[in-house]
Biotite code that builds the C-alpha atoms (Angstrom):
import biotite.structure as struc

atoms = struc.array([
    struc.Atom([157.321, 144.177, 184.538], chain_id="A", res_id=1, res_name="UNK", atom_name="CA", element="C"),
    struc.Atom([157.932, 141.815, 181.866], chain_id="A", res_id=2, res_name="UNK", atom_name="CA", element="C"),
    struc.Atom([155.219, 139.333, 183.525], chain_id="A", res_id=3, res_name="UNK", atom_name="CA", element="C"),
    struc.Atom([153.017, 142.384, 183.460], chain_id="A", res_id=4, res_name="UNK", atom_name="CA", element="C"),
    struc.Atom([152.997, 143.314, 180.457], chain_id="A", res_id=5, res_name="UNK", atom_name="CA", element="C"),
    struc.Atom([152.942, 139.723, 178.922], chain_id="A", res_id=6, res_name="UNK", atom_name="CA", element="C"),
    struc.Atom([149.671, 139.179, 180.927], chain_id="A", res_id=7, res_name="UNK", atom_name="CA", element="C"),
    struc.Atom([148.097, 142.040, 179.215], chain_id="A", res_id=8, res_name="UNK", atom_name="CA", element="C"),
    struc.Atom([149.048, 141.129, 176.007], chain_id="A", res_id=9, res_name="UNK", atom_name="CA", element="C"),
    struc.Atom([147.630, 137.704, 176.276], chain_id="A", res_id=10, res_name="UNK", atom_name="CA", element="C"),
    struc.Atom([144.487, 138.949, 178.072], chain_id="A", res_id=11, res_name="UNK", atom_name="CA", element="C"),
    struc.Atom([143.927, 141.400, 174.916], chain_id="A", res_id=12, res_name="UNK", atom_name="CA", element="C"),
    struc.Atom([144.791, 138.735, 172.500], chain_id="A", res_id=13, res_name="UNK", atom_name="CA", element="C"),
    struc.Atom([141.975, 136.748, 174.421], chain_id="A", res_id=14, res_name="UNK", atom_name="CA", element="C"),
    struc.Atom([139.985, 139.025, 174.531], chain_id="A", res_id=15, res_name="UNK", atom_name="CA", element="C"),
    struc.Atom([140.088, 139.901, 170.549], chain_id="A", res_id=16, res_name="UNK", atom_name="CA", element="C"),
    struc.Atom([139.368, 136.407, 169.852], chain_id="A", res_id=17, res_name="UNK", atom_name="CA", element="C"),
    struc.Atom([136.606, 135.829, 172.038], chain_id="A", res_id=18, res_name="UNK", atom_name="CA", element="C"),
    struc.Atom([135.518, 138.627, 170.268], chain_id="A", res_id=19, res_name="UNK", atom_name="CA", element="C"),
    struc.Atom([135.962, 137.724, 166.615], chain_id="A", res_id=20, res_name="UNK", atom_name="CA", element="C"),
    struc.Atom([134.332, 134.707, 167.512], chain_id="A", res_id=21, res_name="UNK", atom_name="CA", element="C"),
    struc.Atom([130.896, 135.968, 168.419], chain_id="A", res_id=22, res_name="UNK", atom_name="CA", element="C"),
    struc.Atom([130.567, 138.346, 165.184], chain_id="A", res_id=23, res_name="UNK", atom_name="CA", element="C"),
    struc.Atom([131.237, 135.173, 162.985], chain_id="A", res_id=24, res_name="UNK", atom_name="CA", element="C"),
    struc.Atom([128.262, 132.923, 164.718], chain_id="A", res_id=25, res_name="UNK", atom_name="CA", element="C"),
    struc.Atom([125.742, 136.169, 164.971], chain_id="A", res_id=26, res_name="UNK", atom_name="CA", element="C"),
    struc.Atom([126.467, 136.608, 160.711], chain_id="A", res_id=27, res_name="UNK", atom_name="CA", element="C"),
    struc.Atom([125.966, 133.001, 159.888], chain_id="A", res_id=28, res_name="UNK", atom_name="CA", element="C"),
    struc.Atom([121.871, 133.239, 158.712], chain_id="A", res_id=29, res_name="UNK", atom_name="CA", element="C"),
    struc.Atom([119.883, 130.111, 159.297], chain_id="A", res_id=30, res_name="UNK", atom_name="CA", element="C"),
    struc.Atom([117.356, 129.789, 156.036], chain_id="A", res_id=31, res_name="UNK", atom_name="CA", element="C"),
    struc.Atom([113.830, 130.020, 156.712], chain_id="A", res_id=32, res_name="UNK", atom_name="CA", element="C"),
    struc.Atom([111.029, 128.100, 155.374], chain_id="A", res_id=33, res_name="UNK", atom_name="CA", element="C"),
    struc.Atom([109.165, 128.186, 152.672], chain_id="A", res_id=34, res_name="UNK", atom_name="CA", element="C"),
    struc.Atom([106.049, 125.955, 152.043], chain_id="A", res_id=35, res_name="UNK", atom_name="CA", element="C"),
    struc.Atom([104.403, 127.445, 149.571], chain_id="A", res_id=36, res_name="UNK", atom_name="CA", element="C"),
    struc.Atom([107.558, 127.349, 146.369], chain_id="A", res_id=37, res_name="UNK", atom_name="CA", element="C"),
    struc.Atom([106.670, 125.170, 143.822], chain_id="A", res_id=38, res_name="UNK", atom_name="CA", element="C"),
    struc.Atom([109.793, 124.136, 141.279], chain_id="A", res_id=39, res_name="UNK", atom_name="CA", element="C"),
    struc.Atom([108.678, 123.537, 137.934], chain_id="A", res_id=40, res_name="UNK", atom_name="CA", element="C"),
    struc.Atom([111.257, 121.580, 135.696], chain_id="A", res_id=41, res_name="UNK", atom_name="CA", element="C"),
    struc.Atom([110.704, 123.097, 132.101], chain_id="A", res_id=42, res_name="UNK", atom_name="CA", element="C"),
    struc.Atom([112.707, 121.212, 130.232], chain_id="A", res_id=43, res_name="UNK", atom_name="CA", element="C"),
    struc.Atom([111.828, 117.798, 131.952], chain_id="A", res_id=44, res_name="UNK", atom_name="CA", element="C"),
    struc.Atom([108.263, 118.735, 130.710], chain_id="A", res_id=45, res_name="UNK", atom_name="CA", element="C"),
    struc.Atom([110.075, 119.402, 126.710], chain_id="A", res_id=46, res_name="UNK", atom_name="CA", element="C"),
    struc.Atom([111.563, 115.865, 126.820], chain_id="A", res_id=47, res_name="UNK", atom_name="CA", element="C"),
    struc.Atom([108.073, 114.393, 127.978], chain_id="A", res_id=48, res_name="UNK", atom_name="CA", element="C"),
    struc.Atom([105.870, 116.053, 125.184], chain_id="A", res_id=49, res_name="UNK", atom_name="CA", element="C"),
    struc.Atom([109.058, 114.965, 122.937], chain_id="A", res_id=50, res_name="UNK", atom_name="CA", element="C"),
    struc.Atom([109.071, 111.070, 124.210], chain_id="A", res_id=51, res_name="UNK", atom_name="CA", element="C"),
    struc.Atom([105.480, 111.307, 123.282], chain_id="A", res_id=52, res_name="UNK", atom_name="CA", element="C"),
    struc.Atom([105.974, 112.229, 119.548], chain_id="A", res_id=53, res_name="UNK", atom_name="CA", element="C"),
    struc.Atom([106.210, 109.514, 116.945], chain_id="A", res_id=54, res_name="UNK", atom_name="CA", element="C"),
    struc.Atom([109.416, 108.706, 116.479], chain_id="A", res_id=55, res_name="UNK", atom_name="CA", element="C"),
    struc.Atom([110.922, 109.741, 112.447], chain_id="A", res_id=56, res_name="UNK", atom_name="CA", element="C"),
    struc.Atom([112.446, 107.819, 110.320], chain_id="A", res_id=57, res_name="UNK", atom_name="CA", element="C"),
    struc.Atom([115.372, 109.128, 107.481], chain_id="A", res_id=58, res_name="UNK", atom_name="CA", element="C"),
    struc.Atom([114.403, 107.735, 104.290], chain_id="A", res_id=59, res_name="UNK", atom_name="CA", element="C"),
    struc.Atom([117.498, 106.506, 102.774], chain_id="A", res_id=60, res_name="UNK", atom_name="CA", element="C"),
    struc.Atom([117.775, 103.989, 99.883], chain_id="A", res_id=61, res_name="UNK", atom_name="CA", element="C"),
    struc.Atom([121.030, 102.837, 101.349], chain_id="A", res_id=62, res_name="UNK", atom_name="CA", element="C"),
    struc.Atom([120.440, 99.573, 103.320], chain_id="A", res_id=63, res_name="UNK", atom_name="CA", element="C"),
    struc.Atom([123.057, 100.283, 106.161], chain_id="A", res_id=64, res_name="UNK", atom_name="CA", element="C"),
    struc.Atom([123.375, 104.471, 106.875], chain_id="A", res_id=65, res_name="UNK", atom_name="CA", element="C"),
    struc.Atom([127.412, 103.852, 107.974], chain_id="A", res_id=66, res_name="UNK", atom_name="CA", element="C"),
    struc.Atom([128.503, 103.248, 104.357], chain_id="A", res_id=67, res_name="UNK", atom_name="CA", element="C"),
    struc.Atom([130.154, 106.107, 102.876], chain_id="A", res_id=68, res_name="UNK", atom_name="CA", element="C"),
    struc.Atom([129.036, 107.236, 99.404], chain_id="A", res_id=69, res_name="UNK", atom_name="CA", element="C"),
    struc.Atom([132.360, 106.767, 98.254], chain_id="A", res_id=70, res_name="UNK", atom_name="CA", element="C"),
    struc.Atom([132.193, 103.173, 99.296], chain_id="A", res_id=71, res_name="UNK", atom_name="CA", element="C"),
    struc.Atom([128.817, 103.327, 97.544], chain_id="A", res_id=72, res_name="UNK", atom_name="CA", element="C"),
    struc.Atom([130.362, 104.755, 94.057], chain_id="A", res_id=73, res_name="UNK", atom_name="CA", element="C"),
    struc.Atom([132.765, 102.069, 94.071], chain_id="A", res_id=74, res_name="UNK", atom_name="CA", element="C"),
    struc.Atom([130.241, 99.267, 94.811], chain_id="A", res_id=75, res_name="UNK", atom_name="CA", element="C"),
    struc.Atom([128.348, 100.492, 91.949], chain_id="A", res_id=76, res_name="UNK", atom_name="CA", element="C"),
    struc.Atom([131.161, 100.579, 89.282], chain_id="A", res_id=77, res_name="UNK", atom_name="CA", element="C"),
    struc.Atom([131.315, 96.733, 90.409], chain_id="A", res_id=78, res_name="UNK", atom_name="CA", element="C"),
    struc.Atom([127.797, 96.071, 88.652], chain_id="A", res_id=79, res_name="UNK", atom_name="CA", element="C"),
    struc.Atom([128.044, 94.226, 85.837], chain_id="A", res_id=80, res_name="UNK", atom_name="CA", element="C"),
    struc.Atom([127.792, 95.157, 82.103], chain_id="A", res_id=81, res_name="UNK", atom_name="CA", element="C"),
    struc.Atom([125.801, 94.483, 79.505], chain_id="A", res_id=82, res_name="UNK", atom_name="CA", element="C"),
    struc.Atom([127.221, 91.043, 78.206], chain_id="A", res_id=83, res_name="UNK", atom_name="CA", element="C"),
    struc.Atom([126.337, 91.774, 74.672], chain_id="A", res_id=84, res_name="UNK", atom_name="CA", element="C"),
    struc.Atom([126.874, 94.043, 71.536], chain_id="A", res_id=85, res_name="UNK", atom_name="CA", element="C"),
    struc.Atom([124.985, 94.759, 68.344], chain_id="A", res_id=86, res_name="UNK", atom_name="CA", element="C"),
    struc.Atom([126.301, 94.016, 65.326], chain_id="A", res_id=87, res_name="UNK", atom_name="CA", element="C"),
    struc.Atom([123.352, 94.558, 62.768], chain_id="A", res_id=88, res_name="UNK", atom_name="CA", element="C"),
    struc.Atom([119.344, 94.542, 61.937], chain_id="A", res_id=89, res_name="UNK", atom_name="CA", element="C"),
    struc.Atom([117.328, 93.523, 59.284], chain_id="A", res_id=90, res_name="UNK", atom_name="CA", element="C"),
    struc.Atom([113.958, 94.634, 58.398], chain_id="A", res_id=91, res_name="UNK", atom_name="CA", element="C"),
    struc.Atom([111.788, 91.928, 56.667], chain_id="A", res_id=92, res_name="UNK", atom_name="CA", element="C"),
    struc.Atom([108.084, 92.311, 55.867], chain_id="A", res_id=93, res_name="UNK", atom_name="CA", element="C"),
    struc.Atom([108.328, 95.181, 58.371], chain_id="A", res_id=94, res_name="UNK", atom_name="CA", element="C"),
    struc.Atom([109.150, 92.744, 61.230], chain_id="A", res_id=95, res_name="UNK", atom_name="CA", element="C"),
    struc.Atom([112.974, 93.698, 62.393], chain_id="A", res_id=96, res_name="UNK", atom_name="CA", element="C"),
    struc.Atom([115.505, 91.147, 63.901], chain_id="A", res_id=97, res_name="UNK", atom_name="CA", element="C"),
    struc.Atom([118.608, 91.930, 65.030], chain_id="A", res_id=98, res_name="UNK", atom_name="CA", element="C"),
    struc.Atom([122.048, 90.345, 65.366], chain_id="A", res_id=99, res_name="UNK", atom_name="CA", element="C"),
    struc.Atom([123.743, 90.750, 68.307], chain_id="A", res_id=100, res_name="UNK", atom_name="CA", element="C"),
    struc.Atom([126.892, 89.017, 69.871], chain_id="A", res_id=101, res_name="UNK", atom_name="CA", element="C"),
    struc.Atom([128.586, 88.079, 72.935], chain_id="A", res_id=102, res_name="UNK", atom_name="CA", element="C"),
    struc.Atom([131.704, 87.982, 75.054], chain_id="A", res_id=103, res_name="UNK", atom_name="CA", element="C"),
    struc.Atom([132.844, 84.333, 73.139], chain_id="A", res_id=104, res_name="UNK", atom_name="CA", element="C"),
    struc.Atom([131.727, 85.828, 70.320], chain_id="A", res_id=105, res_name="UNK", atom_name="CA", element="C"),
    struc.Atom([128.554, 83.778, 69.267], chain_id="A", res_id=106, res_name="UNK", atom_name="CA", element="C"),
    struc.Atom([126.094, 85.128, 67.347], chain_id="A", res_id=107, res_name="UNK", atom_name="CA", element="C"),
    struc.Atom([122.441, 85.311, 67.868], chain_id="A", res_id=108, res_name="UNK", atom_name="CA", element="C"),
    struc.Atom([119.525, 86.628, 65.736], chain_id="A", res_id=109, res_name="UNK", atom_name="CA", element="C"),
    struc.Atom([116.853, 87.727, 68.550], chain_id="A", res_id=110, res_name="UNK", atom_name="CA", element="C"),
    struc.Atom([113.871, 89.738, 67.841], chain_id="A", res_id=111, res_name="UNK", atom_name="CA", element="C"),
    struc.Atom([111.887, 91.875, 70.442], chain_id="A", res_id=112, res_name="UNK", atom_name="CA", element="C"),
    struc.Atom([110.670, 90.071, 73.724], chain_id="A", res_id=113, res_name="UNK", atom_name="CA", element="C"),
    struc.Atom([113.710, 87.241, 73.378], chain_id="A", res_id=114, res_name="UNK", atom_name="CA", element="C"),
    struc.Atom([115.759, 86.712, 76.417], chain_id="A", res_id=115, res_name="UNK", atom_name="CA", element="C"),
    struc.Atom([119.072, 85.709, 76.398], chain_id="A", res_id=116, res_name="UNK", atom_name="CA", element="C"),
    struc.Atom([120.217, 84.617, 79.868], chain_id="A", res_id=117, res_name="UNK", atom_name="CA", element="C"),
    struc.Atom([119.645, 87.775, 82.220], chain_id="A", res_id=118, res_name="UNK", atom_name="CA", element="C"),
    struc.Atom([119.456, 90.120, 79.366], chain_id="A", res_id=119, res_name="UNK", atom_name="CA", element="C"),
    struc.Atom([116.462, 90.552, 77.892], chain_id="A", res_id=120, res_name="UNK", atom_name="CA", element="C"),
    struc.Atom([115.257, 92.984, 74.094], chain_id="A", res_id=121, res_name="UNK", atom_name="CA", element="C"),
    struc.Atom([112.717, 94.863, 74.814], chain_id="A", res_id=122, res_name="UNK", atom_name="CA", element="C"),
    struc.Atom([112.414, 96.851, 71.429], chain_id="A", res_id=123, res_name="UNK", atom_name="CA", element="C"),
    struc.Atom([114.358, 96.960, 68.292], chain_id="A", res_id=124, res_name="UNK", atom_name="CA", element="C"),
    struc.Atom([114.610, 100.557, 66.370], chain_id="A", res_id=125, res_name="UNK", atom_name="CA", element="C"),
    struc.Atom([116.415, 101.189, 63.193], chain_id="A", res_id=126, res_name="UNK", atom_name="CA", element="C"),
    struc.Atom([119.919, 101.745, 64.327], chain_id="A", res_id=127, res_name="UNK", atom_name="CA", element="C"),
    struc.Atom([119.242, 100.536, 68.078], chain_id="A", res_id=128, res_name="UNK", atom_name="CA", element="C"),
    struc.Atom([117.885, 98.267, 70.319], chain_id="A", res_id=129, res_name="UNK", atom_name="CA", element="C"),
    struc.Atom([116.472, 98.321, 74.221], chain_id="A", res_id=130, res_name="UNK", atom_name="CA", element="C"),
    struc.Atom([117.772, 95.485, 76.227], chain_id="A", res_id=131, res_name="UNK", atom_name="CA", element="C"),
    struc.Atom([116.849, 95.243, 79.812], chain_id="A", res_id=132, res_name="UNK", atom_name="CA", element="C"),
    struc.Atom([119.008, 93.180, 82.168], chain_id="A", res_id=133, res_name="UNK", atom_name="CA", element="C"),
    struc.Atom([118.167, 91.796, 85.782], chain_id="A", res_id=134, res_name="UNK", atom_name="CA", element="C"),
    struc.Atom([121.154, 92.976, 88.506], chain_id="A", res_id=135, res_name="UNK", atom_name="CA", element="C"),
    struc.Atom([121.548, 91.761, 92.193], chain_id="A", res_id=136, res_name="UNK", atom_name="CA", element="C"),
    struc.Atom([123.394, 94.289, 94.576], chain_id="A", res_id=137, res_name="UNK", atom_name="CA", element="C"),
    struc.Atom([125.652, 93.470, 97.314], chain_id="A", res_id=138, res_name="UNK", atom_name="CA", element="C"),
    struc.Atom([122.520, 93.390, 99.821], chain_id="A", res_id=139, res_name="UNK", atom_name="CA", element="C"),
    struc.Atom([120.643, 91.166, 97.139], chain_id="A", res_id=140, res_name="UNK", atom_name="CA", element="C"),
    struc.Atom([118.442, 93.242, 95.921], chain_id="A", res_id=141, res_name="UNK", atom_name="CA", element="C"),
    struc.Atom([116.979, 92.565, 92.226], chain_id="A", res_id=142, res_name="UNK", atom_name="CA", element="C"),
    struc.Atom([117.604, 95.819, 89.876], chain_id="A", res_id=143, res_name="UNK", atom_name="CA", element="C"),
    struc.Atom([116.416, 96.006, 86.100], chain_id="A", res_id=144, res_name="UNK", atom_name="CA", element="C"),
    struc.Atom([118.158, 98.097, 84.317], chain_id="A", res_id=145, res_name="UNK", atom_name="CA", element="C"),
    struc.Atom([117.907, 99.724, 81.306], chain_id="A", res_id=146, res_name="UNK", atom_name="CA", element="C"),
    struc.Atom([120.498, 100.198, 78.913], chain_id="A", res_id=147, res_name="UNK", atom_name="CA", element="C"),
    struc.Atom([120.240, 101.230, 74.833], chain_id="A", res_id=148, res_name="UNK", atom_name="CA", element="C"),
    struc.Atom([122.626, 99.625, 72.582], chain_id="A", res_id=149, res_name="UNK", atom_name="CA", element="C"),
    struc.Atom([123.465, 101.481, 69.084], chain_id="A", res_id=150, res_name="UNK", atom_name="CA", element="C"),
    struc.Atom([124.530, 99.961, 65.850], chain_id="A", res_id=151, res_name="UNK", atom_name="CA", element="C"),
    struc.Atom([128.113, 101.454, 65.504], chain_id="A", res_id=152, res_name="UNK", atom_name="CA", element="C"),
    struc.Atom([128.643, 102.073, 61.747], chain_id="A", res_id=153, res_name="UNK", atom_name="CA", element="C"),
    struc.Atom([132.644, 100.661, 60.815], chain_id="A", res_id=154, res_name="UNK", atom_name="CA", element="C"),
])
């Protein structure tokens, strides 16, 4: 009986599988074809038109973009001052000279258009004079700067 009834347990387990088996291969769907899709790649077409364009440029005065502008600040505060001070001016026969003096100390009476190393007088006014002065940067760059200088009263 045993033998029996292990025999038809087997045969139904068979059978079950044999079974199970056929549904899966009759739900797997083969895909049919198409000829007639066409796949159109929008953004492929965006980065053509896009390679096409002129390239741009950022207008920067900087000569390398990585500096920082704190790095910048503190380059600048490394220019150079103006060498000299004014001590006085005298008017005479409506033609003015002034007296001005440098770092050592040394005197000089200059009158407009004199130069006196890098530093050049532009104009002289009653209680002031314009000096303008030639810089170079860090990349080499020749600046003229401006600067006023007023007689300080003492």
């Amino acid at each position: 009986m045993r033998k029996y009834s292990l025999k038809i347990i087997l045969s139904i387990i068979s059978i079950l599988l044999i079974v199970a088996c056929s549904k899966n291969e009759k739900s797997i769907k083969k895909p049919r074809k198409v000829s007639n899709i066409k796949i159109e790649d929008k953004e492929l077409k965006i980065w053509q038109q896009e390679i096409k364009k002129a390239p741009y440029k950022i207008k920067t005065n900087l000569k390398n973009p990585f500096i920082t502008p704190a790095f910048m600040s503190k380059s600048f505060a490394l220019e150079p001052t103006v060498s000299i001070k004014l001590v006085g001016i005298v008017e005479k026969n409506g033609k003015r000279i002034a007296l001005v003096q440098d770092n050592n100390n040394l005197g000089y009476f200059v009158k407009a258009g004199t130069q006196i190393g890098k530093i050049k007088i532009l104009t002289i006014g009653k209680n002031y004079i314009i000096i303008s002065q030639k810089i170079v940067n860090d990349y080499g760059e020749v600046k003229m700067v401006r600067k006023v200088l007023v007689l300080k009263k003492e």
